[in-house]
ZATIVO-152323 format. One line per 10 residues: number of its first residue (from 0); their letters; for each residue x negated, y negated, z of N, C-alpha, C. Coordinates in steps of 0.1 Angstrom, whole numbers, plus 2048, in hexadecimal, padded with zeros to 3 digits. Last residue first. Layout:
% ZATIVO-152323
NUM	A	X Y Z X Y Z X Y Z  ...
***
This chain:
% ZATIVO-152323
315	XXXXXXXXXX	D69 A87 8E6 D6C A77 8E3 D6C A6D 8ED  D52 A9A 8D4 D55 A96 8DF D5C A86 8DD  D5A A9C 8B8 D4F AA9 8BE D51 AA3 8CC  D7B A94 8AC D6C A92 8B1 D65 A9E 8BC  D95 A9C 89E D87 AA1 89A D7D A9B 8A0  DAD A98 8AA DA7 A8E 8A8 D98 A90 89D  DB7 AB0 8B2 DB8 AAE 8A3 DB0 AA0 8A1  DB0 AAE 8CD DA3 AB5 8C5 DAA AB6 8B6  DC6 AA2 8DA DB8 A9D 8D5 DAB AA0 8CC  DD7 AB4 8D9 DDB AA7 8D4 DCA AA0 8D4
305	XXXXXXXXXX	DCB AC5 8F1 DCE ACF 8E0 DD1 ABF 8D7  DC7 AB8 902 DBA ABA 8FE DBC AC3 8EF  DDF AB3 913 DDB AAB 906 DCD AAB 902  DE5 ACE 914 DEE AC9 90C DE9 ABC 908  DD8 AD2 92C DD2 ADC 91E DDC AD3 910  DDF ABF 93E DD4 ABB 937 DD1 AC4 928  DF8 ACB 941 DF7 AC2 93C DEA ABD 932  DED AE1 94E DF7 AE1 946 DF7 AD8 939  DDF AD8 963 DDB ADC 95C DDF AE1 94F  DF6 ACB 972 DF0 AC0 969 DE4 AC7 962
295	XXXXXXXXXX	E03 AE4 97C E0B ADA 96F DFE AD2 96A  DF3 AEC 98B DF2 AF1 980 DFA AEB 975  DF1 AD4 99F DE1 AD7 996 DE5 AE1 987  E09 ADD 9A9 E09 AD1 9A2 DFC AD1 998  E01 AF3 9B6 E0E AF8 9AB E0D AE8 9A3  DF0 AF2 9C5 DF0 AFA 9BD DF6 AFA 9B2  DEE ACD 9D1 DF1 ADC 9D4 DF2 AE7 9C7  DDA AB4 9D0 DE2 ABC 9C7 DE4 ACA 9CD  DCD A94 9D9 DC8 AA7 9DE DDB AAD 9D9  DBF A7F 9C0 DCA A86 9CE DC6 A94 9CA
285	XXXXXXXXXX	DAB A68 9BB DAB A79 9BF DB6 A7A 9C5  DAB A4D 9A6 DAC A52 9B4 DB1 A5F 9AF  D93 A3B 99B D9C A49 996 D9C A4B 9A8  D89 A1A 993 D87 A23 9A0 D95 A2E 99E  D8C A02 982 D82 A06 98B D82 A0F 997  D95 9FD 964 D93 A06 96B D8B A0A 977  D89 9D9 964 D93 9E5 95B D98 9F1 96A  D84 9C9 975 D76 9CF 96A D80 9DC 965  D98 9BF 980 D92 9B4 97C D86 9BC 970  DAB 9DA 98A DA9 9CE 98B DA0 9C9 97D
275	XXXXXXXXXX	DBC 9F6 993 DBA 9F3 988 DB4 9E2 98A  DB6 A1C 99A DB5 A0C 99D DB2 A02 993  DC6 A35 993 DB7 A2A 993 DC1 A1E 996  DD6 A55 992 DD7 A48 993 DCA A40 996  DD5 A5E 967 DD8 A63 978 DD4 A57 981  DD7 A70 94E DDF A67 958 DE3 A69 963  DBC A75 93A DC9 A79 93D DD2 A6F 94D  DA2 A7A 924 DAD A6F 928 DBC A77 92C  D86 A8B 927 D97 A8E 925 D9D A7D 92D  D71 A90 931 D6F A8E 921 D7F A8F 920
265	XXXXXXXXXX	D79 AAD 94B D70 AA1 941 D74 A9F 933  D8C AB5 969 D8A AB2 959 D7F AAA 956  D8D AB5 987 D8B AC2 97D D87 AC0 96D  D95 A9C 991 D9B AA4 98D D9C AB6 985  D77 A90 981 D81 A8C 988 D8F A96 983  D64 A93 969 D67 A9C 976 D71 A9B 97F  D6C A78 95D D60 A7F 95E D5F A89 966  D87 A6D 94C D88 A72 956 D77 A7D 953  D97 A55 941 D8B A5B 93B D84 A61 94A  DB7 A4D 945 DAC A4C 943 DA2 A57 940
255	XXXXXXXXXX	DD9 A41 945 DD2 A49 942 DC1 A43 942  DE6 A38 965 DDE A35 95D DD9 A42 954  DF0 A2D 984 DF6 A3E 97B DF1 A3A 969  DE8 A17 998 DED A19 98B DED A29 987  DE4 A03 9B1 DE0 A0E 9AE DEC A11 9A5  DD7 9E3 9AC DE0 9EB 9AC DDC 9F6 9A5  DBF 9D0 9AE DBA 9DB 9B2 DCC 9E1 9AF  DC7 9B1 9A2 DD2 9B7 9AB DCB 9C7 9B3  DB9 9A1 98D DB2 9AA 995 DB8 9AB 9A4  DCA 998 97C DC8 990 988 DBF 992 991
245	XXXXXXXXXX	DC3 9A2 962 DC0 999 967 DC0 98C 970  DC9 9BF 970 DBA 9BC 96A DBC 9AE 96B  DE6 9BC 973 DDB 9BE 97E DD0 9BF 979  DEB 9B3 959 DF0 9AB 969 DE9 9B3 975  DEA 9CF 949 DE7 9C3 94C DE7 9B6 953  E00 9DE 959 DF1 9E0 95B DEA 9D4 95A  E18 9D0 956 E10 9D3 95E E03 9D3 965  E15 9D3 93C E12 9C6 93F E13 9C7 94E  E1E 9F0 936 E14 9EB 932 E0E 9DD 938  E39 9F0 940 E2C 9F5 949 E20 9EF 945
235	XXXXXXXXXX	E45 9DD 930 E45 9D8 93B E36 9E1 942  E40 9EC 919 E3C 9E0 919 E3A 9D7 929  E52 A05 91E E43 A00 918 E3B 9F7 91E  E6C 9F8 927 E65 9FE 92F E52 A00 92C  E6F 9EC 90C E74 9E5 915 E68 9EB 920  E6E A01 8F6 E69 9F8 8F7 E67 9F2 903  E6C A23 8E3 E73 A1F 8F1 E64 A0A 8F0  E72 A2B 8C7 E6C A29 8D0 E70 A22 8DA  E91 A36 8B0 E83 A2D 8AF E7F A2D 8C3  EAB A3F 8B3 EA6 A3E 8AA E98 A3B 8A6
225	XXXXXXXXXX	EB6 A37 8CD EB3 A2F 8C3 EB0 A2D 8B5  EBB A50 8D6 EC5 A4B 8DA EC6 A3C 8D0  EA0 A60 8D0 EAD A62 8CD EBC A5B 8D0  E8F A4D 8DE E90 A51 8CF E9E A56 8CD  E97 A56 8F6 E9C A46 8F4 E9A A46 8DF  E8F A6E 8FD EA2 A68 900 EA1 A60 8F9  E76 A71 8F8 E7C A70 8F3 E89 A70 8ED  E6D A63 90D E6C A5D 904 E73 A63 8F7  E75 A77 925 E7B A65 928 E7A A5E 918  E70 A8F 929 E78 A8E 91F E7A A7E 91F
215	XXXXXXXXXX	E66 A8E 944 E5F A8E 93C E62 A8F 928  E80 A82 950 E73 A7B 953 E6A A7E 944  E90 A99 94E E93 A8D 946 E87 A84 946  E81 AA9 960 E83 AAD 951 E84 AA2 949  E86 A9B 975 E73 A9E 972 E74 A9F 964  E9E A9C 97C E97 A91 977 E86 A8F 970  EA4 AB6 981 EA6 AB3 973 EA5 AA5 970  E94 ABE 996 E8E AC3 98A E96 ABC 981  EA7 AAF 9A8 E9E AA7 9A7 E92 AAE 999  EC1 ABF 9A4 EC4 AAC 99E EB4 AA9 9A0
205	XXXXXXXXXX	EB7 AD1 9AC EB8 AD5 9A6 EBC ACB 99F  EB1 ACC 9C9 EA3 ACD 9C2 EA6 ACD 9B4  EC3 AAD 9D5 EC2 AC1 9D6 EB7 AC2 9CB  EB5 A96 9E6 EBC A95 9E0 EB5 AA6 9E2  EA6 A8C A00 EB3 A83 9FD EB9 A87 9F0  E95 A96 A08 E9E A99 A15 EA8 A92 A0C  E84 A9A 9EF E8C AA4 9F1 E9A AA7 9FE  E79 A7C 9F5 E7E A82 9EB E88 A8E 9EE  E6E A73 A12 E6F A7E A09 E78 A7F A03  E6F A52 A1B E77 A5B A1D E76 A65 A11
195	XXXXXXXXXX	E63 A39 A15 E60 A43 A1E E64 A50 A1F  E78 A2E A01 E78 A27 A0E E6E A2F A1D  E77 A4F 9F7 E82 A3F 9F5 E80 A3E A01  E5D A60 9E3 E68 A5A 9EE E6E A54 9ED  E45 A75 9D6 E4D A6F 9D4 E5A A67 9E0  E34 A90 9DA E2D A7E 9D9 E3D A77 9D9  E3D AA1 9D4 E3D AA2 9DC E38 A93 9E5  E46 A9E 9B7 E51 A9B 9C4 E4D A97 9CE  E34 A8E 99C E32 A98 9A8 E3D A92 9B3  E36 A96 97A E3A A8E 987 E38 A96 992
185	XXXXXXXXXX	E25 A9C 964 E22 A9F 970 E29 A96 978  E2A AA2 940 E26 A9A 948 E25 A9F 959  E2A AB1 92B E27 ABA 932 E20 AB0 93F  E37 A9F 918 E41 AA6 91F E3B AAD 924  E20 A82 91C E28 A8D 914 E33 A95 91D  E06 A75 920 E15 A71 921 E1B A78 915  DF5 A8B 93E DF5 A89 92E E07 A84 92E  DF8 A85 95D DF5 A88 954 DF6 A84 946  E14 A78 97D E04 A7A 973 E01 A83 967  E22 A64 989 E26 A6F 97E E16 A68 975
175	XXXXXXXXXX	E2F A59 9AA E27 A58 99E E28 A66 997  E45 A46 9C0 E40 A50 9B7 E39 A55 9B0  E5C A36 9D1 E52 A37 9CE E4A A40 9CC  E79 A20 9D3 E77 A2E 9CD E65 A2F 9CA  E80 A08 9D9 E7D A0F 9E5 E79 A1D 9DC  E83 9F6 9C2 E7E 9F2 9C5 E76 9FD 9D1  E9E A08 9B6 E8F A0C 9B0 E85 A08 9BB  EB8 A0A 9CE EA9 A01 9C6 EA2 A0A 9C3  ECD A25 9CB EC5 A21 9D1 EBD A15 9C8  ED8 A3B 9C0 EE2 A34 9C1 EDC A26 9CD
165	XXXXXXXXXX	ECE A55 9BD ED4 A53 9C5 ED7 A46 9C8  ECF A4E 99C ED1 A5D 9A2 ED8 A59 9B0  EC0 A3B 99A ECB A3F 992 ECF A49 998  EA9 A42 9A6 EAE A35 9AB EBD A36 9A2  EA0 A52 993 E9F A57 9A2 EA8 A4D 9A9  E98 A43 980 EA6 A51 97B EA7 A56 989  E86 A38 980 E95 A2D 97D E9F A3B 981  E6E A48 989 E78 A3E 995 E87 A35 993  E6F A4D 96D E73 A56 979 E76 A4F 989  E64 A37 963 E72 A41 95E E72 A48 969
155	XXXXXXXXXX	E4F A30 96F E5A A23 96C E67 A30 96D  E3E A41 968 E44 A44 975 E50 A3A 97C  E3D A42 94E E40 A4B 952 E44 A4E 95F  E2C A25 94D E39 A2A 948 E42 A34 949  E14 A2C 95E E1C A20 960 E28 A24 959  E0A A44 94E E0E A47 95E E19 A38 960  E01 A33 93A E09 A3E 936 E0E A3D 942  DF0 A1F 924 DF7 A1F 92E E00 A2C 92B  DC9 A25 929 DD5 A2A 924 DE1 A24 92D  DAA A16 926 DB4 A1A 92F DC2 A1B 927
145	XXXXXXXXXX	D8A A0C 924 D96 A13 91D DA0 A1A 924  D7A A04 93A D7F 9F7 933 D87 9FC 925  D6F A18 948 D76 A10 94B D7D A03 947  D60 A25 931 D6D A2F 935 D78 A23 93B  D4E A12 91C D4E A13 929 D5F A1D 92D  D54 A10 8F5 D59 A08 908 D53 A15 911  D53 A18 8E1 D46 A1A 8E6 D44 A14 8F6  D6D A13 8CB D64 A0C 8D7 D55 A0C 8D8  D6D A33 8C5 D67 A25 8BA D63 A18 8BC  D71 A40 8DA D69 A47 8D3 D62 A36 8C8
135	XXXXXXXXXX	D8A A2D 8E7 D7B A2E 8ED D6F A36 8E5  D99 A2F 8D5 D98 A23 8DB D88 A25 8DD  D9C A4D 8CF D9D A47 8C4 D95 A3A 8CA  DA6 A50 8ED D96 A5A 8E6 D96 A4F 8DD  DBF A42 8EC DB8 A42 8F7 DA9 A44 8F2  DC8 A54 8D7 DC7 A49 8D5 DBB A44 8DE  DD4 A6A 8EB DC9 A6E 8E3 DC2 A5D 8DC  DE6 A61 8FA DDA A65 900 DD1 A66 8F9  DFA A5C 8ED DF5 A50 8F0 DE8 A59 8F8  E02 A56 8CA E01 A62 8D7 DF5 A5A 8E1
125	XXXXXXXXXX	E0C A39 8CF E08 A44 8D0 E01 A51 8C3  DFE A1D 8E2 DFD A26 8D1 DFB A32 8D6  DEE A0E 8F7 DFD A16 8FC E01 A1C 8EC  DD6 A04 90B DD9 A0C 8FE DE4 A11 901  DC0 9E9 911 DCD 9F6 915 DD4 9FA 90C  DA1 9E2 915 DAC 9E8 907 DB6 9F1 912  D8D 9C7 91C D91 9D0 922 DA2 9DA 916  D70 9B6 90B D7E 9BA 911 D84 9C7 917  D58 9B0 903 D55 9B1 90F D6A 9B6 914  D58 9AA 8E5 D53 9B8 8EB D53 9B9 900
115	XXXXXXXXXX	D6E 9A0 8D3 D70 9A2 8E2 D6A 9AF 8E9  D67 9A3 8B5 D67 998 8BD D6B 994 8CB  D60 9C0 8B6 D59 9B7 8AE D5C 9AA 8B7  D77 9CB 8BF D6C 9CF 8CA D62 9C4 8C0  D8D 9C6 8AF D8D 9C5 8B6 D7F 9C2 8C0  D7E 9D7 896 D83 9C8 894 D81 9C0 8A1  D82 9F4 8A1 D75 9EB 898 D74 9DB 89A  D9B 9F3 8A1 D95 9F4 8AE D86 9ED 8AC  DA7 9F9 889 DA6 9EC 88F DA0 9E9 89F  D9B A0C 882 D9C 9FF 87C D99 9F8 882
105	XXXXXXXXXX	DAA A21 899 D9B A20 897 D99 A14 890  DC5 A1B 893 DC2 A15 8A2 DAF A17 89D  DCC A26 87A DCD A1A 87F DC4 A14 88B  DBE A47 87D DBA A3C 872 DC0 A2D 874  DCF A4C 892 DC3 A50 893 DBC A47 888  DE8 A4B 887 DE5 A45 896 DD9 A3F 893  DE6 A65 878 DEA A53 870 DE5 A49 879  DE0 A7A 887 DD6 A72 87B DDA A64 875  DF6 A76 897 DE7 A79 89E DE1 A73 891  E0B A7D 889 E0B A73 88E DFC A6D 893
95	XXXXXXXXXX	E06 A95 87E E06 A8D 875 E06 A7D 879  E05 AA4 897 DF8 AA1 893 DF7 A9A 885  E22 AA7 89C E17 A9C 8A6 E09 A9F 89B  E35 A9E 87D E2B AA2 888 E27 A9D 894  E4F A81 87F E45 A86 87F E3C A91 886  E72 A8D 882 E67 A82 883 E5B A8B 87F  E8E A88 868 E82 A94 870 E77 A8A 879  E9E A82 85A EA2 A82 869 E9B A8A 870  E98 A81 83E E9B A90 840 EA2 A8B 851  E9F A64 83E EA4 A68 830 EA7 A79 836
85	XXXXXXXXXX	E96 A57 84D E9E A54 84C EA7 A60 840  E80 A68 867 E81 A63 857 E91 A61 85A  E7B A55 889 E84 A5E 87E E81 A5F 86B  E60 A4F 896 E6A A4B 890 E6F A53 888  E48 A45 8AC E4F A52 8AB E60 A4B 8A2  E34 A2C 89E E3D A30 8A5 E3F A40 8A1  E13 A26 892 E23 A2B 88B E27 A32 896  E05 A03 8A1 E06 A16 89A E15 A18 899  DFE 9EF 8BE DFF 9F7 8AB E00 A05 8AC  DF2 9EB 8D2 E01 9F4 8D1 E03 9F4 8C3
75	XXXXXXXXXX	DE0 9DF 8EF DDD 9ED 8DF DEB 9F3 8DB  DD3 9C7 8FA DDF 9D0 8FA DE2 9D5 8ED  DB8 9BB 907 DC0 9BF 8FD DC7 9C9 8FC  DAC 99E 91B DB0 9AF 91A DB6 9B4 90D  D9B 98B 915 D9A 995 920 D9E 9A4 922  D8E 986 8F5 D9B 989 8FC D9A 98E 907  D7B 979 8E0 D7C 974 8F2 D87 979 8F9  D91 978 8C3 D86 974 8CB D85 973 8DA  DA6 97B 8B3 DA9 981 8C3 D9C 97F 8CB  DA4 96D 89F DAB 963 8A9 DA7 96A 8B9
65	XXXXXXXXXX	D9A 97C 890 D8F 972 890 D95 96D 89F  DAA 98E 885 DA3 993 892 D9B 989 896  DC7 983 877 DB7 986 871 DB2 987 886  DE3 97E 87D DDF 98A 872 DD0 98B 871  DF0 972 897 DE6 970 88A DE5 97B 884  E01 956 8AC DFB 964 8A2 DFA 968 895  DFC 949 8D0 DF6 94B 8C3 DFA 95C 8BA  E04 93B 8E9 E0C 944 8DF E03 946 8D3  DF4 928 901 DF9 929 8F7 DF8 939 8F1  E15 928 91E E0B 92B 914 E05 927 907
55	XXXXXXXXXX	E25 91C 931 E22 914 92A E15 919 929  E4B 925 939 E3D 924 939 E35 921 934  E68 91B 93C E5D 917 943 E51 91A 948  E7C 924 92E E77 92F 938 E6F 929 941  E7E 90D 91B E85 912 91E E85 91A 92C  E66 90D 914 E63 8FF 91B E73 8FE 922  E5D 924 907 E58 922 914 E59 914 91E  E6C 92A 8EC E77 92F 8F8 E69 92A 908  E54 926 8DD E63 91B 8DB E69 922 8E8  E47 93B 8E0 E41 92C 8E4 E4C 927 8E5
45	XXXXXXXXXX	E55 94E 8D2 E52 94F 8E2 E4F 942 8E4  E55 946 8BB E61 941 8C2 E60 947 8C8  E36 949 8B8 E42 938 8B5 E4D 93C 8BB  E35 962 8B1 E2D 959 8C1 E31 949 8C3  E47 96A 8A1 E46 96F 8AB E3E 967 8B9  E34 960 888 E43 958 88B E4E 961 8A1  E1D 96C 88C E20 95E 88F E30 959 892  E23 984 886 E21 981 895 E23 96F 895  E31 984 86B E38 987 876 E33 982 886  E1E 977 853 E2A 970 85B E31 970 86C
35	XXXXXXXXXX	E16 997 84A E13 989 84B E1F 982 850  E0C 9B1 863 E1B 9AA 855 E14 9A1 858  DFA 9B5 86A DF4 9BB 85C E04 9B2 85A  DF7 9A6 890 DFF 9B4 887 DF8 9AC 878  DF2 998 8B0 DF0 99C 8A2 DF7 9A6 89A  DF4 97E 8C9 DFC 989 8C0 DF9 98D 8B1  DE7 973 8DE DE6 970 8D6 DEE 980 8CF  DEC 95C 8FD DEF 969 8F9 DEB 968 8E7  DE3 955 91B DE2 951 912 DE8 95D 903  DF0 963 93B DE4 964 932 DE7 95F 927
25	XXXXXXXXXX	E05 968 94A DFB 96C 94F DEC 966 946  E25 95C 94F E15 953 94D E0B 95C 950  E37 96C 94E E2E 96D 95A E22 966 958  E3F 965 936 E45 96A 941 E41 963 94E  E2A 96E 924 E2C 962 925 E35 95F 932  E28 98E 92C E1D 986 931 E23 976 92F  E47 995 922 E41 994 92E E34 98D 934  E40 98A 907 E48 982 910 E47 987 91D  E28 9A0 8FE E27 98F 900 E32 989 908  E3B 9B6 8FF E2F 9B4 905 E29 9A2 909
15	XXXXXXXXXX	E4C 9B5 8EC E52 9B2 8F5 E46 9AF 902  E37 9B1 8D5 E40 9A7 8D8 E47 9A7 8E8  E31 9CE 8DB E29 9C5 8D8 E31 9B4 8DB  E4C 9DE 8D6 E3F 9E2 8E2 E36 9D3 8E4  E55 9D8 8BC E5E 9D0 8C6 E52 9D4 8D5  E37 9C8 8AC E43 9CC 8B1 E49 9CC 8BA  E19 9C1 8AA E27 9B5 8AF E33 9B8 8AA  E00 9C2 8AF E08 9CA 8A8 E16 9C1 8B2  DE7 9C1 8C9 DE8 9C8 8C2 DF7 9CC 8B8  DE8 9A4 8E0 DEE 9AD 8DD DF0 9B4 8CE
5	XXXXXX	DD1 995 8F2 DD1 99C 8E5 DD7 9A2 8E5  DC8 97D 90B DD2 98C 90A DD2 98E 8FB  DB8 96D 922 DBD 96A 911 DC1 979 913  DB8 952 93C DB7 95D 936 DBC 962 927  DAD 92B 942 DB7 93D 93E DB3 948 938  D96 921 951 D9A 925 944 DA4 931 945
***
């Protein structure tokens, strides 16, 4: 029997989500969103382009949660984007984003965990750390079967802007960028290479701080350059992840999660690297952090424990 995928909200995040997995034949797919019409006409003309592409899913989408029945995994991308008013050209609070988030994703998380209590939820709605709480506070999941995509995207961008830089494959650029997905994110250099080769023997420190910058500025270049949320890169990390839960690949991932002591922190979803197979989350890996890195992602972590506690739960 095939595997089944639920994708949450069939925007351009959500949509482009499904054609990667139809792509990659990974999993049967079903697409939901509140417009009537949209997912469906959305999982029809993915169906209609697979005899084109040569894959052969079925495409389903629905508006009622009856359909996401039995889903292995589910991919959490509803909610109100970071978007411009049109009218002031202001965006939103974060903590106006935090409560609207916070009332979508809980709903329907209800809905969700009703007909696929045994699934696994990757959550990419932002703010995307705090959401994470939202998932799992109303779930009642297991830490390992709520998982954030953040580190996957974050370190997509900084290996693109490293491989831009010196003029090299992404394919040889290898990296990770831990903590909360924000601007007090964590790439670490000293982790970082091409082909083996340290980072710093191949470029001056001062082209490598201003990739960290743009790194952690990555989402909001593209708001501004669009007007609206970054998709393409999303969507690809995101399906990622999922492609190693349901191949059960163990790929080691830059994940947000629900961290029990690990690292110093509790009760805090923040992004760092696990293993990712067949029972979600199975295994936070520890790196040993020199001084100056532990204090960034202390940094970080304080930054997304101020984005969580508007959430108002006594623990989430």
């Amino acid at each position: 029997m095939r595997k089944k995928v639920t994708i949450v909200g069939s925007g351009a995040v959500g949509s482009t989500a499904a054609h990667w997995i139809a792509s990659k034949e990974l999993a049967d797919v079903v697409l939901t969103d509140i417009v009537q019409g949209l997912p469906q006409g959305i999982a029809l003309d993915l169906a209609e382009s697979g005899p084109v592409e040569g894959f052969d899913l079925h495409i389903t989408g629905a508006n009622s949660y009856e359909t996401t029945a039995d889903s292995d995994v589910i991919l959490f991308t509803a909610g109100v984007p970071r978007r411009k008013d049109p009218v002031t050209g202001k965006f939103p609070s974060r903590d106006e984003l935090v409560k609207i988030n916070q009332d979508v994703v809980s709903k329907v998380t209800e809905e969700l965990v009703k007909y696929s209590p045994n699934s696994i939820i990757v959550v990419v709605t932002n703010p995307l750390d705090a959401m994470c709480h939202v998932v799992k506070h109303v779930s009642g999941f297991p830490r390992e079967r709520v998982i954030g995509q953040a580190g996957a995207l974050d370190t997509a961008r900084y290996k693109t802007f490293i491989a831009m830089e010196l003029g090299v494959s992404v394919e040889d650029v290898h990296g990770i960028v831990l903590g909360g997905h924000g601007d007090e994110m964590v790439p670490l250099p000293r982790h970082t290479s091409v082909a083996g080769i340290p980072i710093r023997e191949l470029m001056a420190e001062d082209k490598l701080q201003a990739i960290i910058e743009r790194t952690r500025k990555g989402g909001g270049e593209l708001v501004n350059l669009m007007g609206r949320s970054a998709y393409y890169a999303p969507a690809s990390a995101s399906v990622s992840m999922v492609e190693s839960i349901l191949k059960d690949k163990k790929r080691v991932i830059a994940c947000a999660v629900y961290l029990q002591g690990e690292y110093g922190y509790n009760d805090l979803f923040i992004g760092v690297p696990c293993v990712l197979g067949a029972k979600g989350m199975e295994k936070v890996i520890v790196m040993d952090l020199n001084a100056e890195e532990k204090a960034m992602l202390d940094n970080s972590a304080k930054a997304v424990r101020s984005v969580v506690d508007v959430l108002g739960y006594a623990k989430a």
